[in-house]
N, C-alpha and C positions, 0 to 999 in steps of 0.2 A: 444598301444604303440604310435601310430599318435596324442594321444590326450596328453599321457603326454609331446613328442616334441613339440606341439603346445603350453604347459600351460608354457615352461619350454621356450621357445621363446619369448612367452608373455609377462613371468618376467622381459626378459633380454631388450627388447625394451622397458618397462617402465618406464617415469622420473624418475629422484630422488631428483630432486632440489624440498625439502621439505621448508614450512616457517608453521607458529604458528598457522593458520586460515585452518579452515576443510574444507570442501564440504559445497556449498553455490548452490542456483537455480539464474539463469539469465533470463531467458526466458521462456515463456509459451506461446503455440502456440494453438489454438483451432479452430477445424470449424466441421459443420454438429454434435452439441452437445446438446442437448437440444434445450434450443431457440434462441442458434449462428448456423447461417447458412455455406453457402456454404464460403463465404467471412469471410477471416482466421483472427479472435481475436489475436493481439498479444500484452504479458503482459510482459513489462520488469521488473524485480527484483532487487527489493535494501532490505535491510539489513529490512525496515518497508516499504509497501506499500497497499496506500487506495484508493481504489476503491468507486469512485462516482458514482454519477448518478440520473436519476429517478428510479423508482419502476417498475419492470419488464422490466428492458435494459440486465441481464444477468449475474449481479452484481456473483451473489452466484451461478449460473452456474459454473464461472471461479474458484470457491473454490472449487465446488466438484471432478473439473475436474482432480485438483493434486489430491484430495483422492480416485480417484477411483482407480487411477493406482499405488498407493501406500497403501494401504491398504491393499490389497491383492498380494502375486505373480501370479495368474492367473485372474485377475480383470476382469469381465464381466458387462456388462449392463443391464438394461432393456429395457424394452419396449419404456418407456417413457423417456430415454436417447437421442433415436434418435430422430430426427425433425418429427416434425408430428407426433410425436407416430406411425411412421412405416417406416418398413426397405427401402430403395432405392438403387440400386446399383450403381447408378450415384452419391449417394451423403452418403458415409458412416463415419460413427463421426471417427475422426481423432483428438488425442493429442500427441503433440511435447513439450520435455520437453530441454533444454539447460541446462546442469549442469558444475559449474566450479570447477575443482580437483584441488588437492594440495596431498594429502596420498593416497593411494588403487590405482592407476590408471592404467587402463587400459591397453591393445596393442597400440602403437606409433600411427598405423593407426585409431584408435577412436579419435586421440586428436587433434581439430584445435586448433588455437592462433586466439581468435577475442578480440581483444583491449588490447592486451596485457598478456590474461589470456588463461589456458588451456582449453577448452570447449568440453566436449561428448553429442553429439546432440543423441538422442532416441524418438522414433515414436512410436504410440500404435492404432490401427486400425482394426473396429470389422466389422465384412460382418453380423454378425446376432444375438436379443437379449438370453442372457442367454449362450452365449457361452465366453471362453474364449479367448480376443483378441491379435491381431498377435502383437509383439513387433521386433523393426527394428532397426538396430545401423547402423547411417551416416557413409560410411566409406571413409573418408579422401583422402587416399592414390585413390582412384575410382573416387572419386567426384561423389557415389550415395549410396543410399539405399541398406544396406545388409541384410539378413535373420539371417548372424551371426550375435551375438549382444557383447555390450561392457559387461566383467566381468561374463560370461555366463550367469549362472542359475539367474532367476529372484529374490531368496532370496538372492542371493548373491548380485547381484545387488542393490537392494532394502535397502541391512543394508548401502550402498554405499551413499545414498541419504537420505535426510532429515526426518527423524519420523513424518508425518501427525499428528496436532492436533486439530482436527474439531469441533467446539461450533457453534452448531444451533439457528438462534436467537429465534425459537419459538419448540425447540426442549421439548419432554415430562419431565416432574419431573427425569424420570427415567434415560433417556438419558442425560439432563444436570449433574445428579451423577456420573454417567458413565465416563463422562468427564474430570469431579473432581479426582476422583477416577485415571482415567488413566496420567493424571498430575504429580499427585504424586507418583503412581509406576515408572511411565518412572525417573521419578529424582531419586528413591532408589535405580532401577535397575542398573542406570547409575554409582552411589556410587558403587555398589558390584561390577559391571566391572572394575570399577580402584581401586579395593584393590590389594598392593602388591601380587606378585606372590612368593619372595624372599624377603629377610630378615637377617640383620645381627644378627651372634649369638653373645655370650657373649665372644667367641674366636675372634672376629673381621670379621670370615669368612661368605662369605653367605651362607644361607640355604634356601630352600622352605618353604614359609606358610602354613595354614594348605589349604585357601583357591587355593596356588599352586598345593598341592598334590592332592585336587581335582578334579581341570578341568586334567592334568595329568593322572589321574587315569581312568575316563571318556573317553580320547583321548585313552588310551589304551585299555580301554574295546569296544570300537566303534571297534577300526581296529580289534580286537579278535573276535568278532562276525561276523564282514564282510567277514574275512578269514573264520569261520566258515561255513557258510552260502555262499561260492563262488562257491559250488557244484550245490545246488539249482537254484542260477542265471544264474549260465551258463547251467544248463539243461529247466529252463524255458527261456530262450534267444532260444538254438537249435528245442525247440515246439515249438516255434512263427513262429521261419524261416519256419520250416519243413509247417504248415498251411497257412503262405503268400506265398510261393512259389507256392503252386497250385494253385494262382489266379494271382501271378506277377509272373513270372519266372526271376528266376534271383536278384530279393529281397530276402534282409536278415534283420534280427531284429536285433538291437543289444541295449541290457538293462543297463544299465550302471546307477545303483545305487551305490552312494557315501556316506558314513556318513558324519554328518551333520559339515560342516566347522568352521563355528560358535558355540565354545561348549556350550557357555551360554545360546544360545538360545536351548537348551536341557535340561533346568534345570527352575525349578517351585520354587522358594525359598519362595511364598506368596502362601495359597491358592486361588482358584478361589471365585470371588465375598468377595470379601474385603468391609467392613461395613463401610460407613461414618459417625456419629452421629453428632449433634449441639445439645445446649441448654444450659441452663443458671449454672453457676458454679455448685450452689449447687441443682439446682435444678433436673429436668426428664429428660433426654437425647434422641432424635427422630431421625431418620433414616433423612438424608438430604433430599432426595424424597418428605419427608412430610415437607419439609419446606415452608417457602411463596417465589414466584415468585425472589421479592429482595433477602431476605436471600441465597437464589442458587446461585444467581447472583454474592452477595459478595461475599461470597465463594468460587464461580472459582476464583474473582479474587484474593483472598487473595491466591490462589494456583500457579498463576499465578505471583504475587512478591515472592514468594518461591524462583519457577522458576528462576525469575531474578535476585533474590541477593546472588543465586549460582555461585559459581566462574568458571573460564571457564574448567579449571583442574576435575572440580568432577564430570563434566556431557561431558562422550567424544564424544557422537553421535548425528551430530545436528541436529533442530527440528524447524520445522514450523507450527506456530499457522497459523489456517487459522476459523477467526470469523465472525461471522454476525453482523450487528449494534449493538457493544460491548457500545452503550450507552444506550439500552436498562434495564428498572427498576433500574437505577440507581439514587441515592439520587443527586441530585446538587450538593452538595458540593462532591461527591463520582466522578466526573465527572472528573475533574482536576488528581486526585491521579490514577484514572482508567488509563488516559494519558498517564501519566507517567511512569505507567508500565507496558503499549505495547512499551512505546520508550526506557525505560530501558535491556528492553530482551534480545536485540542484542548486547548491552554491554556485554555478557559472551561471546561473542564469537563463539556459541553454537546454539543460535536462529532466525530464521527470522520470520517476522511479515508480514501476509497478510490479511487486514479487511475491510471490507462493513460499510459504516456509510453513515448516512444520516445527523450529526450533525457535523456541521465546528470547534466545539470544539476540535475534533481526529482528527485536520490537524496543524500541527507544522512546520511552515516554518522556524523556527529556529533550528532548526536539520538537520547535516548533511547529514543524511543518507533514508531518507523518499522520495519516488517517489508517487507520486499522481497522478492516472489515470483516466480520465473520460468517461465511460461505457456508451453509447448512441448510440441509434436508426438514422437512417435519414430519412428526411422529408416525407418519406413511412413510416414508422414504421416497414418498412421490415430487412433492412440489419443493424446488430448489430457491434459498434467498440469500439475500445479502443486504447483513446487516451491519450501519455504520458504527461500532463500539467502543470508536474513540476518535475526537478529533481535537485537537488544544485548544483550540478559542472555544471550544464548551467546556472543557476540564478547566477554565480559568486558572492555572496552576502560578504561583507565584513563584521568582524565581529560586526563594529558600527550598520551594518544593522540588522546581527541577533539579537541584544540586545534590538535595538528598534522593531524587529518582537517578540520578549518576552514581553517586555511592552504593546504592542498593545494586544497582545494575551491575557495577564492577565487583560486588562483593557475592552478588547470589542471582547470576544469567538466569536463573532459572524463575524469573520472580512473575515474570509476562507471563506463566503457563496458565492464568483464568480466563485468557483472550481465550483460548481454545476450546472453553465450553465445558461443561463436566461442574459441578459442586462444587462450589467455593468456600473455606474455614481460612481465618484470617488468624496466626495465632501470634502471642506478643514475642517470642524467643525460643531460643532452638529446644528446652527441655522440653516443650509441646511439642513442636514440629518432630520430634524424634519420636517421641513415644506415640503420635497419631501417625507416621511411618511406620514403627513395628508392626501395629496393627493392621496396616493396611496390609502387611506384607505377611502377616499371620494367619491374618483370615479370609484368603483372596476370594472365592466361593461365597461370603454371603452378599446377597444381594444388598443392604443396607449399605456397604461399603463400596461399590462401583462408582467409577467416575468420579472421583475426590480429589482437589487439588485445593492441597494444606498450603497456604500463604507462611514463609516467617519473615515475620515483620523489622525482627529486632529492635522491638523500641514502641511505645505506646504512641508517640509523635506518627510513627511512620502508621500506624495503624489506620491514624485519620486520613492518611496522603492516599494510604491503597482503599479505604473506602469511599472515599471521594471519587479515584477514577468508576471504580463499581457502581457508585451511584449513578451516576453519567449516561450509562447504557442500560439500568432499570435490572439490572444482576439482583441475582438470589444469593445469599452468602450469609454465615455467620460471623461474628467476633468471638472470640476467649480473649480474655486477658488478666493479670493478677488488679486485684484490687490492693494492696498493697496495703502498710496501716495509716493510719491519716496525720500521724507524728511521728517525729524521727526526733533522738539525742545527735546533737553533734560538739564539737569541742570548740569551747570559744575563743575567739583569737585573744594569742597570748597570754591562757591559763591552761591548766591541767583540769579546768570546774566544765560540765556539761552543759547545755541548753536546749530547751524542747521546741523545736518548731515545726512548722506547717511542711510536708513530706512533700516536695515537687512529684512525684509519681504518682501520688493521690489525687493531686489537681488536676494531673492530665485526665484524671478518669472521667470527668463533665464533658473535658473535649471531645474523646471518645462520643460518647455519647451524643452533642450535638452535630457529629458528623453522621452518624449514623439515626437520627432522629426519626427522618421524614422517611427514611425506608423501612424502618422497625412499624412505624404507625402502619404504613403500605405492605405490610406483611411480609416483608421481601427479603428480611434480615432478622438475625438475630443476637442479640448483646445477652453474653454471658460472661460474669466475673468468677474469677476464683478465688475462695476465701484462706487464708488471705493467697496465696498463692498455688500453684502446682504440687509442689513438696509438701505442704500445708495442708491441702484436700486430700494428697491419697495418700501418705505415707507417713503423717499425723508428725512429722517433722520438715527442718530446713536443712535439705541436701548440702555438704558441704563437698570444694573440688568436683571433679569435671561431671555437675550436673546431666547432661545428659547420658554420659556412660552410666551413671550410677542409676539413671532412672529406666534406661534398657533395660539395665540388667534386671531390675525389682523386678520388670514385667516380665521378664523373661522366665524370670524363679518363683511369680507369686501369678496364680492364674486368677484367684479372687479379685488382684488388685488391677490386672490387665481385663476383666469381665467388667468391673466397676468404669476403668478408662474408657471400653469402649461401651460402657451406654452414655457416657458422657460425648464422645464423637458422635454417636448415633443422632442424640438428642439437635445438637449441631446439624444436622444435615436433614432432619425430620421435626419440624418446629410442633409437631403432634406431641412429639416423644418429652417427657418430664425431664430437668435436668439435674444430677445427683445433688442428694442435699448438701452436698459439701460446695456447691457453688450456687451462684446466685444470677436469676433472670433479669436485671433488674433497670431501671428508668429514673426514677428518683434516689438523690441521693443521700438522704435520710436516712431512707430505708437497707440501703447500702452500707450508711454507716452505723446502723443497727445490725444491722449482719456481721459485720467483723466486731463490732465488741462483742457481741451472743461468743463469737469464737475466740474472743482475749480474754474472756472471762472462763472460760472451761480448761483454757491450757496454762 
């Protein structure tokens, strides 16, 4: 009776300001988990979020971490879960999950308001492997940790929160089918749960379905059986008492089996082990298992745009992809489209996206909705973290910016590689970006040169767009760019007579610079101009024709002028280091325009 007061309590304190969007995850809290220690991993959650890094920082740690405790209602570990491959009492694996409700919600007391939204914080913590671990609901109204938990029983819980979709990146033939395979039942399943229940007849009036009269039918024979059968539970309830009392006095047992709340989940509408096949129209058809490495590969994803171009209506429970380097065996040109439809998912309404990549191709700064974190060690290689490096309502990015981060994107995949960490040089056009290439590629052994990732910009506009995202996460990086001259001749309409005006690429050079202001003062950055240009500082002319071939080559043929380039790189990367007089450190632009006449006056 205490328990239906309490369920019947529960109801009545729970929200009802309903809106269109489901249960979503915000947060992921990890520590003592594998190979995150004691010092708590936290992973905030947008709609698609990727996970950088190097290789063995934890990366796919933090994806198993969701599936372990949602994969099963009783989730236990292994061995090799805990740190060191062995148990500690001092340090036992600990996951904290943030989920944010909108339907099914909880007691009042589970539900804080952090930024706005309703939030049920849940813990999951194991003292030993192979055992099932303790799960904990924050309770609000306390300000601590309870034993009770939000929405009790753990399957109940569990259909509350997002369906686990796990793709290994080196997972067996067997296991990637598996995959396949569970992809597409979760989306039929989803179909058969939003079939009408009810139905109008041909009188106007409604009726049940047939698929109504079944779950109905079901619900009735559940409670008929339990009534059935409530002799048995209450006589195996008073033997349990009767045997715990002569070792606790004063304990009692009390068994409290329920039918299962979820009728659908009592019902087998596919049989088990569902057959994939591929192969050619007309030809022999082979078991997906037996396919080649890529073949599997398209094929999730082709299971995967399924997924996505499902509307939000026909799939009601929603689902989080959590993949490994989803650029793995994939053709090039498959690369783009693959993209596409990890950022397409969350468009249903239905999905979120959590993936490991090693390739800046699967970072789209032109989307709303994408948080990008970077999974790294510190200078011990001890303690593992995750840091947020990008999220769009902080990049404020306007949409002229997103458009030109689409362009850059289609024009140079490669442009995301300063998510990953490593020294950042921002340069304005590919003759830098080439000739700070050779170099790197010439002098691979010295130290000064490791870990460098040359930005080309193409364009002084774009320079302020990528050091804006940089600013955002407190990055260390340089700029280069030409200073250009501060007038230009052009032809005036409708004469063959010239005119002298104000050069548009000289004015961007303030932009510049007030992008980069508040990080130059913060020591974080550094603005270097070329006077007036590349061609101009090292090779005391204007390159004509395919500039960058022609400036390889200098360096290739002049060791002086390639010893000159790279102290100037250096300088870039070691804000200690002087930068060649032929260019300029510079903040005001006075001074600036002092610099390039000193240089129009001597040539």
């Amino acid at each position: 009776m205490a328990k239906k007061k309490a369920a019947a309590t529960e109801q009545q304190e729970a929200p009802t300001e309903l809106d269109n969007v489901g249960t979503k995850l915000r947060k992921l809290v990890i520590k003592n988990f594998g190979c995150i220690g004691s010092t708590p991993v936290e992973i905030d959650l947008d709609d698609v979020v990727v996970l950088v890094g190097r290789n063995n920082t934890g990366k796919s740690t933090i994806l198993r971490a969701y599936q372990v405790i949602m994969t099963s209602s009783a989730p236990k570990l292994e061995l090799d879960d805990f740190p060191e491959s062995k148990v500690d009492a001092a340090a036992l694996p600990e996951i904290e999950l943030h989920t944010r409700i909108i339907d099914n919600p909880p007691a009042s007391k589970w539900i804080a308001k952090i930024d706005g939204e309703d939030i049920v914080r849940e813990r999951w913590t194991w003292t030993k492997d192979k055992v099932v671990g303790k799960r904990q609901g924050f309770d609000v109204a306390s300000d601590q940790w309870s034993d009770q938990v939000p929405w009790g029983a753990a399957n109940v819980a569990n259909s509350r929160r997002p369906r686990p979709h796990r793709i290994d990146a080196f997972g067996s033939p067997e296991e990637q089918t598996e995959a396949v395979v569970k992809l597409l039942l979760a989306a039929l399943l989803s179909a058969i749960g939003n079939l009408p229940h009810t139905e109008a007849g041909e009188d106007g009036e409604l009726k049940e379905t047939e698929y109504g009269k079944l779950l109905k039918d079901i619900a009735s024979l559940q409670r008929a059986v339990v009534e059935q059968v409530q002799d048995q539970i209450d006589h195996a309830q008073q033997q349990l008492t009767e045997v715990i009392q002569n070792v606790f006095r004063g304990y009692r047992i009390e068994f409290d089996a329920k039918p299962e709340e979820d009728i659908t989940s009592c019902l087998n509408f596919f049989k088990p082990g569902a057959l994939l096949r591929m192969g050619p129209k007309d030809g022999h058809m082979s078991s997906a298992e037996r396919q080649g490495s890529g073949a599997r590969r398209t094929l999730m994803w082709a299971a995967l745009k399924y997924a996505a171009d499902k509307k939000a209506d026909e799939d009601a429970k929603p689902n989080l992809l959590l993949m490994d380097e989803p650029e793995l065996c994939l053709h090039p040109n498959a690369v783009r489209e693959a993209c596409n439809v990890l950022y397409d998912l969350p468009k249903t309404g239905k999905w979120q996206v959590m993936v490991t990549t090693h390739s800046p191709a699967f970072i789209d700064l032109s989307r709303d909705n994408t948080t990008v974190v970077r999974v790294e060690r510190d200078a011990d290689g001890v303690v593992i973290r995750g840091t947020t490096v990008f999220r769009p309502e902080k990049a404020k990015l306007s949409d002229d910016e997103k458009e030109e981060l689409k362009m850059l994107n289609l024009c140079d995949p490669s442009l995301c590689e300063f998510f990953f960490g490593g020294r950042t040089v921002i340069v304005e056009g590919d003759t830098e970006y080439t000739a700070f290439r050779f170099l790197l590629d010439k002098f691979p052994d010295d130290p000064r040169l490791k870990d460098v990732h040359v930005v080309r910009a193409r364009g002084k506009y774009t320079i302020c767009l990528v050091a804006k995202i940089l600013n955002q996460f407190n990055s260390r990086y340089a700029v280069l760019h030409d200073c250009d001259a501060p007038k230009v001749l052009r032809k005036k309409k409708g004469s063959n007579e010239k005119e002298e005006i104000v050069n548009p690429a000289w004015t961007n050079n303030s932009r510049i610079r007030d992008a980069v202001s508040d990080s130059v003062l913060a020591k974080r950055a550094r603005l270097v101009a070329l006077i007036p240009h590349f061609e101009g500082a090292f090779f005391g002319e204007e390159l004509s024709g395919e500039k960058p071939v022609n400036a390889w080559t200098r360096l290739k043929n002049d060791n002086d002028i390639a010893e000159q380039v790279k102290g100037l790189l250096c300088s870039l990367l070691d804000f200690n280091e002087q930068v060649p007089t032929t260019c300029s450190e510079w903040s005001d632009e006075q001074a600036l325009l002092a610099r390039y006449e000193q240089f129009a006056s001597s040539t």
